[in-house]
C-alpha positions in Angstrom: 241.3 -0.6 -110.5 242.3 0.5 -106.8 245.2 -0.5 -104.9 242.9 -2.7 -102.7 240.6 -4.1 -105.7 244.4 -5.5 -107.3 245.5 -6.9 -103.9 242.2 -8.9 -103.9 242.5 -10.2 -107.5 246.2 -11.1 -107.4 246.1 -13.1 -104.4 249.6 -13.3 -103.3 249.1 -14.7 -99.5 248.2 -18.3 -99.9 245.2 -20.1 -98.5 246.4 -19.7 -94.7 245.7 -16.2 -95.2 243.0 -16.4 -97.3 240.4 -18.2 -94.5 242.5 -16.1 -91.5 240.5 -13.1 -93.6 237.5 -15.1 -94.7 236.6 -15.4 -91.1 237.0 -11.8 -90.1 235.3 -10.7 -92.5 232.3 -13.4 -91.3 232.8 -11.6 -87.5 232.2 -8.5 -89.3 229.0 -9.6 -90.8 227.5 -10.9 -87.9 228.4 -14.5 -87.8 229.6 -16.3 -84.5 231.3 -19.1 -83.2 233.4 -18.5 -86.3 235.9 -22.1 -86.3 238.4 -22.3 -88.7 239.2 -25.8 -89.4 242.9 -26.9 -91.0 244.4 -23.5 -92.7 247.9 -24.9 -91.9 247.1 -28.3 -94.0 245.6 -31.8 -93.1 241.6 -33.1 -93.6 239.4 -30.2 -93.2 236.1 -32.4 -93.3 234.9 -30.6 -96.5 235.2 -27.2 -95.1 237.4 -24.2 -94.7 235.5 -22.8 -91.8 232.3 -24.0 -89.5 229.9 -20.5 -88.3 226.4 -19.8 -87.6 224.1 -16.5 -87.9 221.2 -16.5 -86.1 220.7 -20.2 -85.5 221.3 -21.5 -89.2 224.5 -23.4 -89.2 227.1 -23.0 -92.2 230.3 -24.8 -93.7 232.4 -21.3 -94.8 234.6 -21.5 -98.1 237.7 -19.4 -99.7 238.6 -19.5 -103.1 241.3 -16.9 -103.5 243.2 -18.0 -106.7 246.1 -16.1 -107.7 244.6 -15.1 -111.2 241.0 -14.2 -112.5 239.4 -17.5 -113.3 236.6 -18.6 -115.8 233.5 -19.2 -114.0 233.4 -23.2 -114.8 236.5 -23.0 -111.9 234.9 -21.4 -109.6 232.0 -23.1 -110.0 233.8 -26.4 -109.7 235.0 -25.2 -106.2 232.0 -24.4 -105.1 230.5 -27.7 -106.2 233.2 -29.3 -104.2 232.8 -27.5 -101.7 228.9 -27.7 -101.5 229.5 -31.6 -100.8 231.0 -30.4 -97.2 227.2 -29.4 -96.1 225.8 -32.8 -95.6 229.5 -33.9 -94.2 228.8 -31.3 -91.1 225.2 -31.5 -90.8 224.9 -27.5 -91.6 221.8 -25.9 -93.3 224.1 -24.1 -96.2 227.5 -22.4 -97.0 228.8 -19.1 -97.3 231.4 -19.2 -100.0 233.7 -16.2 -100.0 235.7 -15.6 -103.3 238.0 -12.7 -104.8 236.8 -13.5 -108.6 234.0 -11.4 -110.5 230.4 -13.1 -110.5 228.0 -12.0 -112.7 224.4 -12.0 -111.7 223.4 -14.9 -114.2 226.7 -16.5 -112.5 225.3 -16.3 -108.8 222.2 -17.3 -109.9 223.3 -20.5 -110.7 225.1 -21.1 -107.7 222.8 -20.6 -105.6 220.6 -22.7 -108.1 223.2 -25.9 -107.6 222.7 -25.4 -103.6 218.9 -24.7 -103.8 218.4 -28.0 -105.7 220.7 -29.8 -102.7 218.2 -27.9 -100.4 221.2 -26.0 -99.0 221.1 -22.7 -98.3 224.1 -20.2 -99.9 225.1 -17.1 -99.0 228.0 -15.8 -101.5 230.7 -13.0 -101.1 231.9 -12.0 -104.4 234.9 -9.4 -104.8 232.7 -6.7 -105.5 231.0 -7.2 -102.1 234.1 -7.7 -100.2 235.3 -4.7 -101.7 232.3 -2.5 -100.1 233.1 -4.7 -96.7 236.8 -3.9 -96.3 236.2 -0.1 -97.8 233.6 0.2 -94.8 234.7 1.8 -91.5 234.2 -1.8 -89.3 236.3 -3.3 -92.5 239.6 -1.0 -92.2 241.2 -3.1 -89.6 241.4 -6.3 -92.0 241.7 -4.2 -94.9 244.9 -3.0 -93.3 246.0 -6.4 -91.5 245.8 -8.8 -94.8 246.1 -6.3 -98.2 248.7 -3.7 -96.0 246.4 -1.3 -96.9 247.2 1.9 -94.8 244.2 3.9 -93.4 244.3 7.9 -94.0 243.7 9.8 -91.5 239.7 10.0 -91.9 239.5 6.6 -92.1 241.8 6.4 -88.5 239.1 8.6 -86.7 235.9 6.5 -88.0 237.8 3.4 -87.5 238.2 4.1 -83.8 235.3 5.8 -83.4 233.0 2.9 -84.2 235.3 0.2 -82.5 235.6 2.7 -79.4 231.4 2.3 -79.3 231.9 -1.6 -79.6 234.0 -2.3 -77.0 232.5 0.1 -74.7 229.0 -1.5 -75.6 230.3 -4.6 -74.3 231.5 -4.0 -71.3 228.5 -1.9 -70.3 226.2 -5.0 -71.3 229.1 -7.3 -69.6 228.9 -4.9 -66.2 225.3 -3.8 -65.9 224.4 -7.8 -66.3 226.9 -8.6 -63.2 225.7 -5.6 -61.0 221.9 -6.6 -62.1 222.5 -10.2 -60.5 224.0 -9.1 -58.0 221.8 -6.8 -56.9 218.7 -9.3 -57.0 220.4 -11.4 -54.6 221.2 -8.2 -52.3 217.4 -7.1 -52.5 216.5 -10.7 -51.9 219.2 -10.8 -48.8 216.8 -8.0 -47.4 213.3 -9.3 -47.7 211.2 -10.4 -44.6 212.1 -14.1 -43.9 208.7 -14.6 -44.2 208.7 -14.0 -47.9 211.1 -16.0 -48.4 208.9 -18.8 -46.6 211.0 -18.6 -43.7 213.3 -21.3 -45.0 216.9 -20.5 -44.7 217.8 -23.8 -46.6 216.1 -21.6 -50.1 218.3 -18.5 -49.3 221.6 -20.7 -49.4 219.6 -22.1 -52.5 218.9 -18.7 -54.1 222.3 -17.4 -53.3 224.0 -20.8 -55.2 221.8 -20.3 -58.1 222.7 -16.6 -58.7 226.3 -17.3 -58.9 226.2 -19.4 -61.4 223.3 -17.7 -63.7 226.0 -14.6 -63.9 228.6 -17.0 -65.0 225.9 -18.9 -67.2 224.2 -15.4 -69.2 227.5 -13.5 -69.5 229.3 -16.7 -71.3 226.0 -17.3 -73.3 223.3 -15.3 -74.9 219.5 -16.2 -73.7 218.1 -15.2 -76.8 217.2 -18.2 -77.7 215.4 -19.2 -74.8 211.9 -16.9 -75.6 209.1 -18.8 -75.7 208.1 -20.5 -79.1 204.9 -18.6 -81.2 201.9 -19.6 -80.0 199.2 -21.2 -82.3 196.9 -20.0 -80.0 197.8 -16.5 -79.9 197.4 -14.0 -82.9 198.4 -10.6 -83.9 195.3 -10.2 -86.1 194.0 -7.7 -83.8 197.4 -6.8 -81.9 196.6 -4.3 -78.7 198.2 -2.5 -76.3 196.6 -5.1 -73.7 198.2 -8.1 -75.9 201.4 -6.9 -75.7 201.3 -6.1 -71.9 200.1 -9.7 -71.4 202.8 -11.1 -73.3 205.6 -8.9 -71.7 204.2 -9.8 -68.6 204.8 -14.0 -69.6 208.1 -13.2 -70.9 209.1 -11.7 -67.6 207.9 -14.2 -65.5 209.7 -17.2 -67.8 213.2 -15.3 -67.2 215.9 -15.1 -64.6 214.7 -11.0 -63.6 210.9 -11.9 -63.4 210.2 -12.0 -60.2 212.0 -8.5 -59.4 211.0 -6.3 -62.3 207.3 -5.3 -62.8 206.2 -7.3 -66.1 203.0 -5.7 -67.9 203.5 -2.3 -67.0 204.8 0.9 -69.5 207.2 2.7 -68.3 206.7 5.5 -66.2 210.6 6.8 -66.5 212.9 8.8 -69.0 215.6 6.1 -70.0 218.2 5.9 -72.8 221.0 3.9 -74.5 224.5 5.3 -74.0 227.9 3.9 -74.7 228.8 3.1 -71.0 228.0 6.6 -69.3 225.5 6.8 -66.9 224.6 10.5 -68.7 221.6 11.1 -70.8 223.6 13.8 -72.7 225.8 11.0 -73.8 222.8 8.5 -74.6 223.1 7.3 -78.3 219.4 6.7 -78.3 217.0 8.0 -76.5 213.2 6.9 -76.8 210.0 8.7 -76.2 208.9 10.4 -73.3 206.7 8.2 -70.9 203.9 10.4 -71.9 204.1 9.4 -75.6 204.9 5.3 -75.2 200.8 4.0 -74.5 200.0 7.0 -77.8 202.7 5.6 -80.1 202.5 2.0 -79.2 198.5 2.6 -80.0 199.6 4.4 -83.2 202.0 0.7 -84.1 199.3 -1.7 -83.0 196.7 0.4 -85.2 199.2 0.2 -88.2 199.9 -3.3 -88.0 196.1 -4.5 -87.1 195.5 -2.2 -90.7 197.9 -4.3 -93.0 197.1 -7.6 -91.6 194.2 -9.0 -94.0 196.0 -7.7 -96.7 199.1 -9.6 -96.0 197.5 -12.7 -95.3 197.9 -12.7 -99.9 200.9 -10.9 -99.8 204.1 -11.7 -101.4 207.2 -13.1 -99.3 209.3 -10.0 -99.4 206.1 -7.3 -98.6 205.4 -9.3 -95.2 209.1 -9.0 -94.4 209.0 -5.5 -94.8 206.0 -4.7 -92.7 207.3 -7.6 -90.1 210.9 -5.5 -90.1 209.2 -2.0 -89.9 206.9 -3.2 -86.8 210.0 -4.9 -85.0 212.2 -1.6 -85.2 208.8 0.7 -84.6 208.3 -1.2 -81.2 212.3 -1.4 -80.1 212.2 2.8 -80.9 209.3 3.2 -79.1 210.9 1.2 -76.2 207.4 0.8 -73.8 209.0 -0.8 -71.1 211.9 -0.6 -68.5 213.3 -4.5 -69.6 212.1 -6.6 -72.0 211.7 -5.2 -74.8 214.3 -7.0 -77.3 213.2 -10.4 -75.9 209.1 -9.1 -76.4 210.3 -7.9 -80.3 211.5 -11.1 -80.7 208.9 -13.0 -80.0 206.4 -10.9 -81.5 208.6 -11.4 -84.9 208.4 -14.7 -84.3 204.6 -15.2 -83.8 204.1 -12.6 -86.5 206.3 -14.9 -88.9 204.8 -17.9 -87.5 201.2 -16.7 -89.2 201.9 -14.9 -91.8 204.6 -16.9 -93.3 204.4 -20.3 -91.5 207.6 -20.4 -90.0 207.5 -23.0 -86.7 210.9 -23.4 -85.9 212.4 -21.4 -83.4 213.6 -18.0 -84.4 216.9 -16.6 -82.7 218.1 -12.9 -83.6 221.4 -12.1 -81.7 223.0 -8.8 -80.5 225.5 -8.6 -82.9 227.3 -5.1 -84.4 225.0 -5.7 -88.7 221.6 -6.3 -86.3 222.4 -3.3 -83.7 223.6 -0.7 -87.2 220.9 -1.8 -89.1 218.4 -0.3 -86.1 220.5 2.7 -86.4 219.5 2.7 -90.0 216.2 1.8 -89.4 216.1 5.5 -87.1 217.5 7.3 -90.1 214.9 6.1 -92.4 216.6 3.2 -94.1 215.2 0.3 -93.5 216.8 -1.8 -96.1 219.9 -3.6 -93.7 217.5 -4.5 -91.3 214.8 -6.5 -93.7 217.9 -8.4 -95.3 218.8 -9.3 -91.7 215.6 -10.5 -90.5 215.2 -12.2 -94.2 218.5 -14.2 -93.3 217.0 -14.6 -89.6 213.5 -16.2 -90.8 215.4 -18.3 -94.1 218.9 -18.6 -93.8 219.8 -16.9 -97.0 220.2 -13.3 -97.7 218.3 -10.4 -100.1 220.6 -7.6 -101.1 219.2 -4.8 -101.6 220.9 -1.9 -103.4 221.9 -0.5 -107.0 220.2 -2.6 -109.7 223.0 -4.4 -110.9 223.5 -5.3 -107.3 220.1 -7.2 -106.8 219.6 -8.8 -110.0 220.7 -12.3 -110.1 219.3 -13.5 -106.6 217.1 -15.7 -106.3 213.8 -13.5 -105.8 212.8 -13.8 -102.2 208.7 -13.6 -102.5 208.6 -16.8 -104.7 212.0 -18.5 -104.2 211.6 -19.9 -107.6 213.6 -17.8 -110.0 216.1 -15.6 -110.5 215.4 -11.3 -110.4 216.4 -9.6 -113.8 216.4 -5.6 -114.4 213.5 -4.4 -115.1 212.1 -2.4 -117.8 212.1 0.7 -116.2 216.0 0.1 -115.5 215.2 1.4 -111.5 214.8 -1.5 -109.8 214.5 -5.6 -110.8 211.5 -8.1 -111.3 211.0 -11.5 -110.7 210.6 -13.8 -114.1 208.1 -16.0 -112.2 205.7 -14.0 -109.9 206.4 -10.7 -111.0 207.6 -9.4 -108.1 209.1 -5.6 -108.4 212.1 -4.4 -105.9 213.2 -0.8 -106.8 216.6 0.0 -106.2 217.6 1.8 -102.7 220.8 3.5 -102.0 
């Protein structure tokens, strides 16, 4: 057992602690407005901590006993728990603990909050482990268990929280000099197209103060347009997805200045804060190759469609993950082209799955690395996110041992076992077959 692993199991720090580290860990993992409720004593309303992902609202829980416990104890806590969902109107609970679960034992937690029609997300030690032993996890590792990091661990550490911050302020900064320059370059229109009406320039002027004030304190992510019932991507085309972009321009604050509808015609790239290309961490095809590669997509998608129409859960989440990071690599226009993958998402859930209500995927560090993944070949983080983006609840993919007990995400109706072939698990109900990924 590791030094780390022991710290975990003998919980010496006492329940303030405890949620203080619960709720890091849940910033980690890509949950926001993150509220801890009474970890110095009094009513807590059923619930150690309030947070949401992507929309879905949860009541958080800790159970960090002192002592391994049987699993009638910590299923007890998490019954009593459980109760705090209805209290605070949320759609499930994440439930954080540092005791062993078994998969037959998560199973039937998530079986007492499935027949509640809650959704449960669960953190187990082993998980928490992988968390904390992860470069974004060093920091709380070494602020709650004193865990010092080694000198390797130092250099990733930094290195990855060196690209956060600097992400953020680039976003922060280029959003501010964006707004601002809009107003300049409407300052310096004709009067005439601007109706000659001096009355709308103090107007204009007024209204793009506060939107830089409104979208740097708030995401507009979920302000893209709902799927359209209307609208399919049966026969998805280059044309389509110029008309859409073009919509999606015009229904947002930089509409009216940037072209909507049109690929780009210029180099551009993602870099930590630099204005270099050499210090781009991305860099998507050359002009010449977006309308060639966005044909390639389209034709890929249009190819799959009829046969997902019968296809289980977890195989149209796949090909719905693989299209939304094929069209962000690709990048086919100059702005635009997280709120267009969005919404395409969203329309392509919409038919395929059903889904009507409104989908919201935020710009948070698990979304943004599982891209990065995605680039390397691993597409695995990024169909668990969009699975907790389109549900609430999460699939996990990795060893085996690690999937089996979930609740199988194609049928939602029972719980995945190993398979025969000991490489991957299957679903008892539908017969559903996830192989193991690394």
């Amino acid at each position: 057992m590791s030094d780390i692993e022991f710290k975990l199991s003998n919980w010496r720090d006492g329940n303030v602690a405890a949620e203080r580290m619960a709720g890091a860990i849940l910033h980690l993992e890509g949950f926001s407005s993150v509220d801890p409720q009474c970890p110095l004593g009094g009513p807590d309303g059923g619930k150690d901590l309030l947070c949401q992902k992507n929309t879905w609202q949860y009541i958080a829980a800790a159970y960090f006993p002192t002592t391994n416990k049987e699993f009638k104890d910590i299923k007890s806590k998490f019954e009593g728990d459980l109760a705090g969902v209805n209290k605070n109107s949320a759609n499930g609970i994440v439930f954080l603990t540092n005791q062993k679960l078994t998969p037959g034992e998560r199973s039937q937690l998530e079986a007492l909050a499935e027949k509640q029609s809650h959704l449960c997300i669960l953190y187990h030690i082993e998980r928490i482990l992988g968390i904390l032993n992860s470069p974004a996890g060093y920091g709380v590792r070494l602020q709650y268990l004193g865990t010092p990091m080694t000198t390797e661990e130092q250099i990733s550490f930094f290195s990855r929280w060196d690209t956060a911050l600097s992400d953020k302020l680039h976003e922060n900064s280029l959003l501010v000099i964006r707004e601002l320059s809009k107003k300049i370059d409407s300052l310096s229109m004709p009067l005439t197209a601007m109706q000659g009406d001096l009355g709308q320039l103090s107007e204009f002027a007024q209204r793009t103060t506060a939107a830089i004030g409104e979208l740097v304190g708030r995401s507009d992510k979920a302000k893209i347009p709902a799927p359209l019932k209307l609208q399919s991507t049966r026969a998805l085309s280059v044309e389509t997805i110029c008309t859409w972009h073009r919509a999606i321009m015009l229904d947002t604050a930089r509409g009216g200045f940037l072209p909507g509808g049109v690929l780009r015609d210029k180099d551009i790239w993602i870099s930590k804060g630099s204005a270099s290309k050499e210090d781009a961490i991305y860099v998507p095809p050359h002009p010449d190759q977006v309308l060639k590669q966005l044909e390639v997509l389209c034709d890929s998608w249009n190819e799959e469609y009829e046969r997902l129409l019968t296809a289980k859960k977890q195989e149209i989440i796949n090909e719905i993950a693989k299209f939304h990071h094929g069209f962000l690599h690709i990048h086919p226009f100059i702005d635009g082209n997280g709120r267009l993958a969005r919404f395409i998402l969203a329309q392509q859930a919409f038919e395929l799955l059903g889904i009507t209500r409104k989908i919201v995927i935020e710009d948070r560090r698990p979304y943004l690395d599982s891209l990065s993944k995605a680039d390397d070949g691993d597409s695995s983080d990024l169909e668990r996110e969009i699975t907790q983006v389109l549900f609430g609840v999460e699939f996990v993919s990795g060893s085996p041992c690690q999937m089996s007990g979930q609740i199988c995400p194609n049928c939602g109706n029972a719980i995945l076992d190993l398979a025969q072939d000991q490489q991957g698990v299957e679903c008892s109900s539908c017969s559903a077959y996830y192989p193991a990924s690394s």
